[in-house]
PDB file of N, H, CA, C and O in Angstrom:
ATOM      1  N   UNK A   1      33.488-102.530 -61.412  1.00  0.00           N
ATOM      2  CA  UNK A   1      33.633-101.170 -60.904  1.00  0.00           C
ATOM      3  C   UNK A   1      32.477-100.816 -59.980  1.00  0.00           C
ATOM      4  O   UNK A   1      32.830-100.302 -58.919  1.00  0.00           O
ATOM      5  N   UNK A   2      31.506-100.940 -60.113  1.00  0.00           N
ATOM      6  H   UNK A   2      31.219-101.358 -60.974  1.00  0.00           H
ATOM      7  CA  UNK A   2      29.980-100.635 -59.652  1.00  0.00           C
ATOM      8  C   UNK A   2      29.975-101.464 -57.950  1.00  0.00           C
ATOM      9  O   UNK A   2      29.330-101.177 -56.941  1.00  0.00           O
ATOM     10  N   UNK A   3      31.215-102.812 -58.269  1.00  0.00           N
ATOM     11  H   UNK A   3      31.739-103.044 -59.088  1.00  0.00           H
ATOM     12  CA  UNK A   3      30.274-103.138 -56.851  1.00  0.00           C
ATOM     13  C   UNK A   3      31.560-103.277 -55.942  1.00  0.00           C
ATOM     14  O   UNK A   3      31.791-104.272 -55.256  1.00  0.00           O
ATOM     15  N   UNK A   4      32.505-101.973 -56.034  1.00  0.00           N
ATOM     16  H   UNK A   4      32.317-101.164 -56.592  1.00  0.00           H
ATOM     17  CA  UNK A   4      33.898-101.598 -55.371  1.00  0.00           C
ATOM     18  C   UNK A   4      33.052-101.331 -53.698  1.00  0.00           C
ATOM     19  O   UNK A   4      32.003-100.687 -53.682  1.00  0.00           O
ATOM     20  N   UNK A   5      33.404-101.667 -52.915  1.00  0.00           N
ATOM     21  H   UNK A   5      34.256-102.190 -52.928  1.00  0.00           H
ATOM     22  CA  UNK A   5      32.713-101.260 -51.869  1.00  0.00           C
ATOM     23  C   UNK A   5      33.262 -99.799 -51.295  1.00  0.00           C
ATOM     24  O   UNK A   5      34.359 -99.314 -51.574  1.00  0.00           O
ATOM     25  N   UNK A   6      32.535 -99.372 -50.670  1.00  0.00           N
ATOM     26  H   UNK A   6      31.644 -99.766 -50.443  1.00  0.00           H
ATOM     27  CA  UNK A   6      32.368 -97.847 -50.191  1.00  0.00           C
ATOM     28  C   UNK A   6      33.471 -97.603 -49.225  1.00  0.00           C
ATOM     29  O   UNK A   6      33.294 -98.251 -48.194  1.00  0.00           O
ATOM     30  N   UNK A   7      34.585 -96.860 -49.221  1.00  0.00           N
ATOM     31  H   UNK A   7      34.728 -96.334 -50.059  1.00  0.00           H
ATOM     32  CA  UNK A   7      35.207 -96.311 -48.235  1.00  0.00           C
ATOM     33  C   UNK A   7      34.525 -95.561 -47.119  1.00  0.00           C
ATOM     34  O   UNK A   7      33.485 -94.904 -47.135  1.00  0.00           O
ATOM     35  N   UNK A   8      35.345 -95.817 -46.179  1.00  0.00           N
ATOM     36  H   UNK A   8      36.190 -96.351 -46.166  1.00  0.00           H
ATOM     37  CA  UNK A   8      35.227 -95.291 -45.143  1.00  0.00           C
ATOM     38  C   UNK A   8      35.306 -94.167 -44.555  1.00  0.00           C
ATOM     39  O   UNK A   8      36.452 -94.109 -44.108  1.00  0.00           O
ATOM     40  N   UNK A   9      34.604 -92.999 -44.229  1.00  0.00           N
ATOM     41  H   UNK A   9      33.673 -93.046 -44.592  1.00  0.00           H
ATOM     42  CA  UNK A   9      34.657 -91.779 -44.211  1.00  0.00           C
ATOM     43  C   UNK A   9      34.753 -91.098 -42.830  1.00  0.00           C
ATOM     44  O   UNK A   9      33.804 -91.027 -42.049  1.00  0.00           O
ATOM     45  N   UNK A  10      36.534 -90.383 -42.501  1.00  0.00           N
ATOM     46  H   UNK A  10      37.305 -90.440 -43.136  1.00  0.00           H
ATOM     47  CA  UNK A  10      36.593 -90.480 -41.399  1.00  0.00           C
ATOM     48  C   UNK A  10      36.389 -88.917 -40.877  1.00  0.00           C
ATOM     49  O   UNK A  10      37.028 -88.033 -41.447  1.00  0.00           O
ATOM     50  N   UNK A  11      35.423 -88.564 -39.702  1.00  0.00           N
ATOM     51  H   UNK A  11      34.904 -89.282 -39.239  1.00  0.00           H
ATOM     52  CA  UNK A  11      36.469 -87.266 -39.103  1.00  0.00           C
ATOM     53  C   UNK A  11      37.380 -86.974 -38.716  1.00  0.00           C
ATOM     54  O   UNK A  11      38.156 -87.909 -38.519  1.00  0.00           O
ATOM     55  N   UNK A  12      37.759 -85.924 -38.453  1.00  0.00           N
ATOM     56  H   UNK A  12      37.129 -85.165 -38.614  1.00  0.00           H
ATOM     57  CA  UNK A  12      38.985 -85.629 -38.061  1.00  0.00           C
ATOM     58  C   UNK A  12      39.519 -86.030 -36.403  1.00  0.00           C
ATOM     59  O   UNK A  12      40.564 -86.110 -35.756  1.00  0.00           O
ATOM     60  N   UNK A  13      38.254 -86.185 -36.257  1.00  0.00           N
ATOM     61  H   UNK A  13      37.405 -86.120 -36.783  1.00  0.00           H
ATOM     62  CA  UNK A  13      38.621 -87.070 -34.431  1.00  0.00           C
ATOM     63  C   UNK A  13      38.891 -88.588 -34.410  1.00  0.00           C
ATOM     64  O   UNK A  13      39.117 -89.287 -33.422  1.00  0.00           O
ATOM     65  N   UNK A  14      38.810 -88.998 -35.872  1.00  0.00           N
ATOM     66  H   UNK A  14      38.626 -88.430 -36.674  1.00  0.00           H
ATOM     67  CA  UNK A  14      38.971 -90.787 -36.413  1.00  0.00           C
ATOM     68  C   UNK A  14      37.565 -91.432 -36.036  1.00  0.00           C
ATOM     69  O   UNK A  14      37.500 -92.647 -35.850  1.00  0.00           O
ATOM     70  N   UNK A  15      36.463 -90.639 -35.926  1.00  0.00           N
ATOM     71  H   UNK A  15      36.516 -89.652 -36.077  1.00  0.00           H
ATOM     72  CA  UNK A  15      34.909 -91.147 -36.043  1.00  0.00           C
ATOM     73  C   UNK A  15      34.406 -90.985 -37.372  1.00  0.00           C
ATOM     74  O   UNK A  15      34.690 -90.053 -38.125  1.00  0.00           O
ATOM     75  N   UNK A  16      33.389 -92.266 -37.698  1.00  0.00           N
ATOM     76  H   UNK A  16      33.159 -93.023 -37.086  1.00  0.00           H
ATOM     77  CA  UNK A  16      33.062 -91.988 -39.073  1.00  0.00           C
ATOM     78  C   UNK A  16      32.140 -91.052 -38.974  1.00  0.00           C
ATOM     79  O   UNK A  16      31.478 -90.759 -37.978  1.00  0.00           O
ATOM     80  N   UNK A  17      32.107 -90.542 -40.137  1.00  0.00           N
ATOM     81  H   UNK A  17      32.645 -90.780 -40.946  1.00  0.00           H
ATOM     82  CA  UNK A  17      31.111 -89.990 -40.630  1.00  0.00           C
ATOM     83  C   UNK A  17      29.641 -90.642 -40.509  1.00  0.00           C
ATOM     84  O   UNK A  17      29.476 -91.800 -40.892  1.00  0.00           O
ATOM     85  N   UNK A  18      28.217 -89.641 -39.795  1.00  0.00           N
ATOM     86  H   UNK A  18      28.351 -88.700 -39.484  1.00  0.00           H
ATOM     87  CA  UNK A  18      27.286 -90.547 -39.561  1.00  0.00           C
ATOM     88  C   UNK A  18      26.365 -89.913 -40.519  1.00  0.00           C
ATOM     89  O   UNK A  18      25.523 -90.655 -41.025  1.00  0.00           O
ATOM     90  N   UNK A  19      26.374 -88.870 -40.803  1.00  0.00           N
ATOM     91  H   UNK A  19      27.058 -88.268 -40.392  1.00  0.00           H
ATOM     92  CA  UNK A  19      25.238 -87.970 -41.575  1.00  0.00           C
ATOM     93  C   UNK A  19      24.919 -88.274 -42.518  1.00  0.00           C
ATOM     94  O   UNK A  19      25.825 -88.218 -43.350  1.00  0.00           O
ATOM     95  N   UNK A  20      23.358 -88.845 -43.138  1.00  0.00           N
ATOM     96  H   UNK A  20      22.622 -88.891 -42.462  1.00  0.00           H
ATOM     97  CA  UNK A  20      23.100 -89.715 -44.218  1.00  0.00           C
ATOM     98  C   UNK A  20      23.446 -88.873 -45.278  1.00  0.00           C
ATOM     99  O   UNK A  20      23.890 -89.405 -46.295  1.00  0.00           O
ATOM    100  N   UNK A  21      23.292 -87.317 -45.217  1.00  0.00           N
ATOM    101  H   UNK A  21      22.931 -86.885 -44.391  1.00  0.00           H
ATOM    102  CA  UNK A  21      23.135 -86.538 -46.448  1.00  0.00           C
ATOM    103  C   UNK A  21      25.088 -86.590 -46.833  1.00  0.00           C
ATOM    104  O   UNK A  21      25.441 -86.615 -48.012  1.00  0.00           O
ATOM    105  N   UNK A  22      25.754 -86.596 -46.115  1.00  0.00           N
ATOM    106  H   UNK A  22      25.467 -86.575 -45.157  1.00  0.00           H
ATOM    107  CA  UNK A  22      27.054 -86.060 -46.346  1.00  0.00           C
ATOM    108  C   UNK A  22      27.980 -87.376 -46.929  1.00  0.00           C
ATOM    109  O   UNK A  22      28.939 -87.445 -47.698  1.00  0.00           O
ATOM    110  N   UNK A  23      27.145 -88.438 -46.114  1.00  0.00           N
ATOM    111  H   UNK A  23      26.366 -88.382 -45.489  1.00  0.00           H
ATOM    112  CA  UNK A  23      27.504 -89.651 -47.028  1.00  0.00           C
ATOM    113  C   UNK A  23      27.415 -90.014 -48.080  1.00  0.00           C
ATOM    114  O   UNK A  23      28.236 -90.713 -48.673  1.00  0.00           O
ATOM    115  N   UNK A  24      26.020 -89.440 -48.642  1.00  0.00           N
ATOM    116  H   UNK A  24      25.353 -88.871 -48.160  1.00  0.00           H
ATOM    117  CA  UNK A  24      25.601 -89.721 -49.746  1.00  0.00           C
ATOM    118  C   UNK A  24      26.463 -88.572 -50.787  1.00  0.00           C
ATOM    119  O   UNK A  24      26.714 -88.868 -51.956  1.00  0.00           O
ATOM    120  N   UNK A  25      26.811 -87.418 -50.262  1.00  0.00           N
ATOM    121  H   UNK A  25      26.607 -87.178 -49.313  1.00  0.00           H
ATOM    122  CA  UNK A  25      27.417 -86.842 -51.428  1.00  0.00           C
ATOM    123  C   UNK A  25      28.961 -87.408 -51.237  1.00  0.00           C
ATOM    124  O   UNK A  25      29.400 -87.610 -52.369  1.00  0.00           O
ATOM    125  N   UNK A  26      29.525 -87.598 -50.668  1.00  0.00           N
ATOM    126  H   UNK A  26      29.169 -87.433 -49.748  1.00  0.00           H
ATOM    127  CA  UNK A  26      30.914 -88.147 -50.178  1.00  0.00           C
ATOM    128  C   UNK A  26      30.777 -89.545 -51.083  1.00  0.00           C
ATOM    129  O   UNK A  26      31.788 -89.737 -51.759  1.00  0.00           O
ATOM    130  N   UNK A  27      29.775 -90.528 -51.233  1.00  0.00           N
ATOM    131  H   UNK A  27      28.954 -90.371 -50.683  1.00  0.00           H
ATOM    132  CA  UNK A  27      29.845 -91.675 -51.719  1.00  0.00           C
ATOM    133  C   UNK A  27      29.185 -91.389 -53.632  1.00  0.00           C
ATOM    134  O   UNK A  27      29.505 -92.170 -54.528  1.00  0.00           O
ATOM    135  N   UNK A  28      28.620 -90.621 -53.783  1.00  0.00           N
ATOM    136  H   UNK A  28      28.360 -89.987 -53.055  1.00  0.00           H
ATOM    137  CA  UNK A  28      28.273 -90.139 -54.601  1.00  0.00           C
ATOM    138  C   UNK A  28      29.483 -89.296 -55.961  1.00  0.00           C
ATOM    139  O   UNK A  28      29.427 -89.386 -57.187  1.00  0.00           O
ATOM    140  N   UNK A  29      30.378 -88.601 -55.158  1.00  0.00           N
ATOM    141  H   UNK A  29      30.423 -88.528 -54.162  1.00  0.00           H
ATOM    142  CA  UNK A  29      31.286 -88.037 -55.506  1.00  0.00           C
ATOM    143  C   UNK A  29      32.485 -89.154 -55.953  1.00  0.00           C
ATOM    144  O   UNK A  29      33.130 -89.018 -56.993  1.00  0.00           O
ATOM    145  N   UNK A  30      32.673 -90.208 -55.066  1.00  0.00           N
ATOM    146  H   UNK A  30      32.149 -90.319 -54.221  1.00  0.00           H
ATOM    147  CA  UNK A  30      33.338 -91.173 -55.090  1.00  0.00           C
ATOM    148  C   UNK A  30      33.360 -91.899 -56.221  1.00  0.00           C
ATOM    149  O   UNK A  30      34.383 -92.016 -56.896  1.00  0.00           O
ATOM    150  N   UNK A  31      31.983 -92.566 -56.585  1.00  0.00           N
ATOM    151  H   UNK A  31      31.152 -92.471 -56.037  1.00  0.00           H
ATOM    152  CA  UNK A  31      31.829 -93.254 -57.911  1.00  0.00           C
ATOM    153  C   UNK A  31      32.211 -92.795 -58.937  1.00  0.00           C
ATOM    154  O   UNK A  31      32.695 -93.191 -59.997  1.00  0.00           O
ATOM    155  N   UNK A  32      31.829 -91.593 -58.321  1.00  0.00           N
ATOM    156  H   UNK A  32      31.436 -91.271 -57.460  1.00  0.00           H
ATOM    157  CA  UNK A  32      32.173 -90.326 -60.277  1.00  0.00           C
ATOM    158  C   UNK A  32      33.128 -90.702 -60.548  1.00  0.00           C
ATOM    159  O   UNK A  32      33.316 -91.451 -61.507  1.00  0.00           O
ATOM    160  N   UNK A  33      34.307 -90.141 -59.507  1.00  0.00           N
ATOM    161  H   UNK A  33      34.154 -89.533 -58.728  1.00  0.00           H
ATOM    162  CA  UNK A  33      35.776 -90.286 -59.619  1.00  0.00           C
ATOM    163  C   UNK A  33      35.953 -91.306 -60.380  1.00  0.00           C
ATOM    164  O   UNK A  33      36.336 -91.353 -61.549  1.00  0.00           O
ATOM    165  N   UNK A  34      35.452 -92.694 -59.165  1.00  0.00           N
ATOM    166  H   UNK A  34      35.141 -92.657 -58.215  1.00  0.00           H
ATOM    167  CA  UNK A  34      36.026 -93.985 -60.056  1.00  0.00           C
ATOM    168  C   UNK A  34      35.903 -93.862 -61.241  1.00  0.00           C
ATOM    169  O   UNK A  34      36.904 -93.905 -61.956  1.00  0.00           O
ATOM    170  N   UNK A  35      34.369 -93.636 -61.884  1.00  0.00           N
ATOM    171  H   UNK A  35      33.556 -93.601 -61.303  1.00  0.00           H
ATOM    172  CA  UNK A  35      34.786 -93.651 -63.472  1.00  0.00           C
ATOM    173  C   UNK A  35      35.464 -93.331 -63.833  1.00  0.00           C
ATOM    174  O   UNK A  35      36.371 -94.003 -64.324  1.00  0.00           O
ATOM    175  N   UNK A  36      35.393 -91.832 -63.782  1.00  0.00           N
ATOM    176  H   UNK A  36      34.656 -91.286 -63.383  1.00  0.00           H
ATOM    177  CA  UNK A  36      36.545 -90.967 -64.463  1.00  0.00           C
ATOM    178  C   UNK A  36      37.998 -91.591 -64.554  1.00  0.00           C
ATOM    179  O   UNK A  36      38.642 -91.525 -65.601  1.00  0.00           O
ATOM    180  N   UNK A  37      38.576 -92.315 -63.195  1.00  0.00           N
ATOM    181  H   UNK A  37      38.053 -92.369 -62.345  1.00  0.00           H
ATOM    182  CA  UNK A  37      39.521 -92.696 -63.396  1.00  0.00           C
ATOM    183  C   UNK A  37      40.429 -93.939 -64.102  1.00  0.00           C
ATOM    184  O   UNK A  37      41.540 -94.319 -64.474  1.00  0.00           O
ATOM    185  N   UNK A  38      38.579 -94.323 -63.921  1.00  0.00           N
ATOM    186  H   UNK A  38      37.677 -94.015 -63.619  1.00  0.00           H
ATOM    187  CA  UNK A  38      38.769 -96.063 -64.719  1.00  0.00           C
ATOM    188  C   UNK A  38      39.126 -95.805 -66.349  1.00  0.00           C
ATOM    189  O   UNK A  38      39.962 -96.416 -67.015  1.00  0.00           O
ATOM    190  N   UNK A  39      38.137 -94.588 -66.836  1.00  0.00           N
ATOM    191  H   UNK A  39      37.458 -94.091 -66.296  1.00  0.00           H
ATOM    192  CA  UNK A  39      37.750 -94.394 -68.005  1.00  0.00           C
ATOM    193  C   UNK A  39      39.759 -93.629 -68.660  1.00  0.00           C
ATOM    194  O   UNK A  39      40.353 -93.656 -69.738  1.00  0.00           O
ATOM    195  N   UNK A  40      40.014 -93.198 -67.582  1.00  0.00           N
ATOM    196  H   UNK A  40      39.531 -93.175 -66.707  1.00  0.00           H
ATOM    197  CA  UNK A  40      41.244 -92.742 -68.237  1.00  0.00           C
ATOM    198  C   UNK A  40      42.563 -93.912 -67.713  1.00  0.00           C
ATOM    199  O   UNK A  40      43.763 -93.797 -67.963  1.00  0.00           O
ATOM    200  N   UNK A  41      42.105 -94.661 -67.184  1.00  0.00           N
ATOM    201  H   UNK A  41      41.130 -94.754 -66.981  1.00  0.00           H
ATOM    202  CA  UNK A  41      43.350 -95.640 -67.111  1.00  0.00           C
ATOM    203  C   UNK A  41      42.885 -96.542 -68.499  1.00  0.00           C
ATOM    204  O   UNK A  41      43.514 -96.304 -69.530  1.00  0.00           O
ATOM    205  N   UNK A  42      42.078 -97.305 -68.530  1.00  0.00           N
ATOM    206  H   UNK A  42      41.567 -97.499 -67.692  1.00  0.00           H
ATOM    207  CA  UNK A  42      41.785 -98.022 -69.257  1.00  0.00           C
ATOM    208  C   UNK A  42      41.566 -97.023 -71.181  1.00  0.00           C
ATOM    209  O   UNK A  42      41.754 -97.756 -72.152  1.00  0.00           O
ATOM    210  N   UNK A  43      41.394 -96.306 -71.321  1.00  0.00           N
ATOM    211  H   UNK A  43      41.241 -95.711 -70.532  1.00  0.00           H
ATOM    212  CA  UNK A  43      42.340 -95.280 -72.322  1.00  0.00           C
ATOM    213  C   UNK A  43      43.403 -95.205 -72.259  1.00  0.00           C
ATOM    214  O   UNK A  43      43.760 -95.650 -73.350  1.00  0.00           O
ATOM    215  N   UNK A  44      44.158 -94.972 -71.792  1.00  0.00           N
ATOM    216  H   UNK A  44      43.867 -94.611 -70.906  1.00  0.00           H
ATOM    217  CA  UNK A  44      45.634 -94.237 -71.840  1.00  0.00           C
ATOM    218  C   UNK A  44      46.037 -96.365 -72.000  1.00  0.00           C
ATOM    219  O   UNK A  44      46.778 -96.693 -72.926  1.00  0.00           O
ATOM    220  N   UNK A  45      45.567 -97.318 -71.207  1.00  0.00           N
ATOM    221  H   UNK A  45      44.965 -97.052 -70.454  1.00  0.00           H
ATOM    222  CA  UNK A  45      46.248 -98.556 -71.367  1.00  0.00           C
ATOM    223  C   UNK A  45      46.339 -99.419 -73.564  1.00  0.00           C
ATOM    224  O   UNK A  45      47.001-100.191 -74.256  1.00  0.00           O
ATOM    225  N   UNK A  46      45.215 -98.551 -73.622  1.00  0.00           N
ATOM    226  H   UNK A  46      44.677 -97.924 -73.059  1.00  0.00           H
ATOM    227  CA  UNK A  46      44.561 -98.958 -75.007  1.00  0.00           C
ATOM    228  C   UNK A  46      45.402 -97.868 -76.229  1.00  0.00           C
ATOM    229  O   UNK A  46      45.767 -98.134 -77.374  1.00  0.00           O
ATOM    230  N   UNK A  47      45.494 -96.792 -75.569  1.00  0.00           N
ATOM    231  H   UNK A  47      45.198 -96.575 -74.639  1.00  0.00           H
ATOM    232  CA  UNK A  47      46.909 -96.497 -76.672  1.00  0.00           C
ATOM    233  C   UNK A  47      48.322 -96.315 -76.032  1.00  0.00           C
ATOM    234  O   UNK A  47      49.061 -95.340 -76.163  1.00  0.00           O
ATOM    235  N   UNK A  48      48.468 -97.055 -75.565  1.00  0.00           N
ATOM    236  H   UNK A  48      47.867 -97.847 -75.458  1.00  0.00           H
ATOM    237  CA  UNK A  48      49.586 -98.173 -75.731  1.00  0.00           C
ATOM    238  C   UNK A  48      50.383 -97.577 -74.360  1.00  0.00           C
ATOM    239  O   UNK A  48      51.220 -98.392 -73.973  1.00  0.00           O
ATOM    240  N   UNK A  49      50.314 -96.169 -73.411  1.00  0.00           N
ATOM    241  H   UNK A  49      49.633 -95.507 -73.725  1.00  0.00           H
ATOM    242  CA  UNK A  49      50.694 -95.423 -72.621  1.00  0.00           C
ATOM    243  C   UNK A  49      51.297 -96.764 -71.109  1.00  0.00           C
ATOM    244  O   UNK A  49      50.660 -97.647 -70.535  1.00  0.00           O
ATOM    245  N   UNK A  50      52.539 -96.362 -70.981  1.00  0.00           N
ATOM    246  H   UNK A  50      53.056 -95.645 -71.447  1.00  0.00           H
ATOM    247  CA  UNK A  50      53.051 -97.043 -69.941  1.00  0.00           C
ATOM    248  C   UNK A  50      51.812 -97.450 -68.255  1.00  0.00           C
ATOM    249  O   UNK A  50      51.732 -96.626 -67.344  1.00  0.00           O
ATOM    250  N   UNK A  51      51.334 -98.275 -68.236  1.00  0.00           N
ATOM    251  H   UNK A  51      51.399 -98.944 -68.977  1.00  0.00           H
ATOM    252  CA  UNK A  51      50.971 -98.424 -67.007  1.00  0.00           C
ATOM    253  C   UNK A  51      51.975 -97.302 -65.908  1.00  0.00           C
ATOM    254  O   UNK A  51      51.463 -96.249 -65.526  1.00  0.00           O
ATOM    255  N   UNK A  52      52.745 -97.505 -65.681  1.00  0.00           N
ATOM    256  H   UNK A  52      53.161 -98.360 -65.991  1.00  0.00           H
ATOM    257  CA  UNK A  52      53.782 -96.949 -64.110  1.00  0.00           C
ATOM    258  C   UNK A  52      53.515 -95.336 -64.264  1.00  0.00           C
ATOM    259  O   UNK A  52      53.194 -94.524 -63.396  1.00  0.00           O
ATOM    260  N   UNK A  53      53.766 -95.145 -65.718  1.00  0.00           N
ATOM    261  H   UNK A  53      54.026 -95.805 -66.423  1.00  0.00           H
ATOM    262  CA  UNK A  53      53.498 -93.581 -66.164  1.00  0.00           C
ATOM    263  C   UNK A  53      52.222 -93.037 -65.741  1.00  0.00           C
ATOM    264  O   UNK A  53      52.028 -92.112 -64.952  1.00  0.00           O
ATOM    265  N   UNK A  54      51.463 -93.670 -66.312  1.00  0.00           N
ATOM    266  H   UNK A  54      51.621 -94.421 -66.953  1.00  0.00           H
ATOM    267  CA  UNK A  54      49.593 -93.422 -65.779  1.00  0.00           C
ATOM    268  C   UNK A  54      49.847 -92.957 -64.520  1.00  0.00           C
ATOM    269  O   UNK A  54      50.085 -91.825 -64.101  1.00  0.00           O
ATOM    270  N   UNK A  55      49.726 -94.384 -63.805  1.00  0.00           N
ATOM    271  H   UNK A  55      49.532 -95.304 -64.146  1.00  0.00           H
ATOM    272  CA  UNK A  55      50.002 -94.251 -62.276  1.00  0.00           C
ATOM    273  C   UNK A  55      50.511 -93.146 -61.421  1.00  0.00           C
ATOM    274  O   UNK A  55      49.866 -92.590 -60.531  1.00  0.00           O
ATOM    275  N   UNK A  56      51.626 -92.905 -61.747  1.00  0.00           N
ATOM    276  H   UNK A  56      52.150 -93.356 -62.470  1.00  0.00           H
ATOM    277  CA  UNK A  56      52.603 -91.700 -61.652  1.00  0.00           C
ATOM    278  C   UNK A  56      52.108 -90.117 -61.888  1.00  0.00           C
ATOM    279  O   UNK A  56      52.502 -89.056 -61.404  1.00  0.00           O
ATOM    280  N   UNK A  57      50.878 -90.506 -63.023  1.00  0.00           N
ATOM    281  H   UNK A  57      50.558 -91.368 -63.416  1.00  0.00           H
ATOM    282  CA  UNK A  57      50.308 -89.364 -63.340  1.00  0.00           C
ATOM    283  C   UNK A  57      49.435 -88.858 -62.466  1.00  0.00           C
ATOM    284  O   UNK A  57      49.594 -87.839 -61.793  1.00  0.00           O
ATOM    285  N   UNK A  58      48.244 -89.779 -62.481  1.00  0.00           N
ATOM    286  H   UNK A  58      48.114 -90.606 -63.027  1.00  0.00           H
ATOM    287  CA  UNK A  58      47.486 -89.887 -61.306  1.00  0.00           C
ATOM    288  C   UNK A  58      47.998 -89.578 -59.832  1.00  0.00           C
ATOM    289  O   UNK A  58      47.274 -88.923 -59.082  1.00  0.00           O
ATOM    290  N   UNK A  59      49.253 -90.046 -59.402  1.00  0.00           N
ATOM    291  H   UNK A  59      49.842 -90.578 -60.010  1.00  0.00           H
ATOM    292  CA  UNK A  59      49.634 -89.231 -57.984  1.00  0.00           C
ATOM    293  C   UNK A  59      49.833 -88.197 -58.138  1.00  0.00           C
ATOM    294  O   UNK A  59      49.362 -87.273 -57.475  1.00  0.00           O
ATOM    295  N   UNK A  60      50.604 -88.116 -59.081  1.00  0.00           N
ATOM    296  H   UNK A  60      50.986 -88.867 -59.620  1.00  0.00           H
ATOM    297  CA  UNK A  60      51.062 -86.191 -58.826  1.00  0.00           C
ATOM    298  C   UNK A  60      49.449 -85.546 -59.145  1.00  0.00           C
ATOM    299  O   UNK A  60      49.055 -84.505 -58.619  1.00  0.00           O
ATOM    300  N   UNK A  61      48.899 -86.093 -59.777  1.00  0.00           N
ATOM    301  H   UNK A  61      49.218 -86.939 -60.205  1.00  0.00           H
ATOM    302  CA  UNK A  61      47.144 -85.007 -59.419  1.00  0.00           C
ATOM    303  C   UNK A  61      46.875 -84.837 -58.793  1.00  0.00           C
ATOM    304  O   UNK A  61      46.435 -83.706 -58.583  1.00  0.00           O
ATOM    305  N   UNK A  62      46.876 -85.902 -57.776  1.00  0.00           N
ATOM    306  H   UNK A  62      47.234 -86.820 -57.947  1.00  0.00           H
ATOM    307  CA  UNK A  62      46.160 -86.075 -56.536  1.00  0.00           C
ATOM    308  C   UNK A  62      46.781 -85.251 -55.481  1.00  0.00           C
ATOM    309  O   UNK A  62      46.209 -84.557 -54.641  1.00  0.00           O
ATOM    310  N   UNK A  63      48.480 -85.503 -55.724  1.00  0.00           N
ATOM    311  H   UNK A  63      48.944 -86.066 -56.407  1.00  0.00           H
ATOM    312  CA  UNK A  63      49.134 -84.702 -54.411  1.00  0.00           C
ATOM    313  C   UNK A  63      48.952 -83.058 -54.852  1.00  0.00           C
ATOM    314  O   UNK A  63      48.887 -82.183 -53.988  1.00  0.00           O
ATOM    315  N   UNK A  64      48.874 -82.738 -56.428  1.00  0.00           N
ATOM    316  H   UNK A  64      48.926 -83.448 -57.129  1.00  0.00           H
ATOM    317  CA  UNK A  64      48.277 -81.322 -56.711  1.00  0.00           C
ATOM    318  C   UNK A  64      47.170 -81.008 -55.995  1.00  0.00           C
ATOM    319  O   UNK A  64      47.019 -79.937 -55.407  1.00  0.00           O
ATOM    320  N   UNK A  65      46.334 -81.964 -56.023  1.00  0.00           N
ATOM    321  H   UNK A  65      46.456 -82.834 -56.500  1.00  0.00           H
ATOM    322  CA  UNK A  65      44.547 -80.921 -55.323  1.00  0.00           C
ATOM    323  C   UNK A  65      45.628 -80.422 -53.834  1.00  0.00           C
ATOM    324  O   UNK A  65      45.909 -79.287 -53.450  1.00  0.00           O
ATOM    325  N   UNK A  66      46.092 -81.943 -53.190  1.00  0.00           N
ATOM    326  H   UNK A  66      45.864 -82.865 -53.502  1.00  0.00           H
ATOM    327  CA  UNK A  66      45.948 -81.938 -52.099  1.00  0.00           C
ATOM    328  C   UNK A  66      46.666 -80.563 -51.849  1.00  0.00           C
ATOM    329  O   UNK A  66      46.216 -79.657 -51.149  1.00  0.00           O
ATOM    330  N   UNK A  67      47.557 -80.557 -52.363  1.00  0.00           N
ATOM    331  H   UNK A  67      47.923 -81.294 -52.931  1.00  0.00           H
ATOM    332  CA  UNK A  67      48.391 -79.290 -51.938  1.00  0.00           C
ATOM    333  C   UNK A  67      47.974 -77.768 -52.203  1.00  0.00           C
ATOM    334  O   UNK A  67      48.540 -76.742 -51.827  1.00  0.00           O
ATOM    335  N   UNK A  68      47.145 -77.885 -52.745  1.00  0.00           N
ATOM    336  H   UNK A  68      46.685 -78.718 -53.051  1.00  0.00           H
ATOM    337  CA  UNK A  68      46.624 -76.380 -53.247  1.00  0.00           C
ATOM    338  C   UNK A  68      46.450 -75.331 -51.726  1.00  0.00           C
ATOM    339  O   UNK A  68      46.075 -74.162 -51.822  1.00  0.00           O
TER     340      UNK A  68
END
């Protein structure tokens, strides 16, 4: 998990992102996630919860923020 390499952080003109500070919270924020998400896939896999279901779960969260 730790050595997932760093996405790419785009503006909205399709230039990356150059600003050390904004990277660092953008890449910072990122890891969290991963845990968090590792920590609840790998739970939900351990009591016994459908992989596809998880998955499934996880998008519709995601398309929730997005849509707010």
């Amino acid at each position: 998990m730790h050595d997932m390499p760093k996405p790419l952080w785009l503006l909205e003109n399709g230039q990356p992102v150059s600003c050390r500070e904004k990277l660092k919270v953008l890449n910072e924020n990122y890891h969290e996630l991963s845990v968090v998400l590792d920590d609840l896939w790998q739970d939900s896999l351990v009591m016994g919860c459908s992989p596809q279901s998880v998955r499934q779960i996880i998008h519709d969260l995601i398309n929730q923020i997005i849509d707010r």
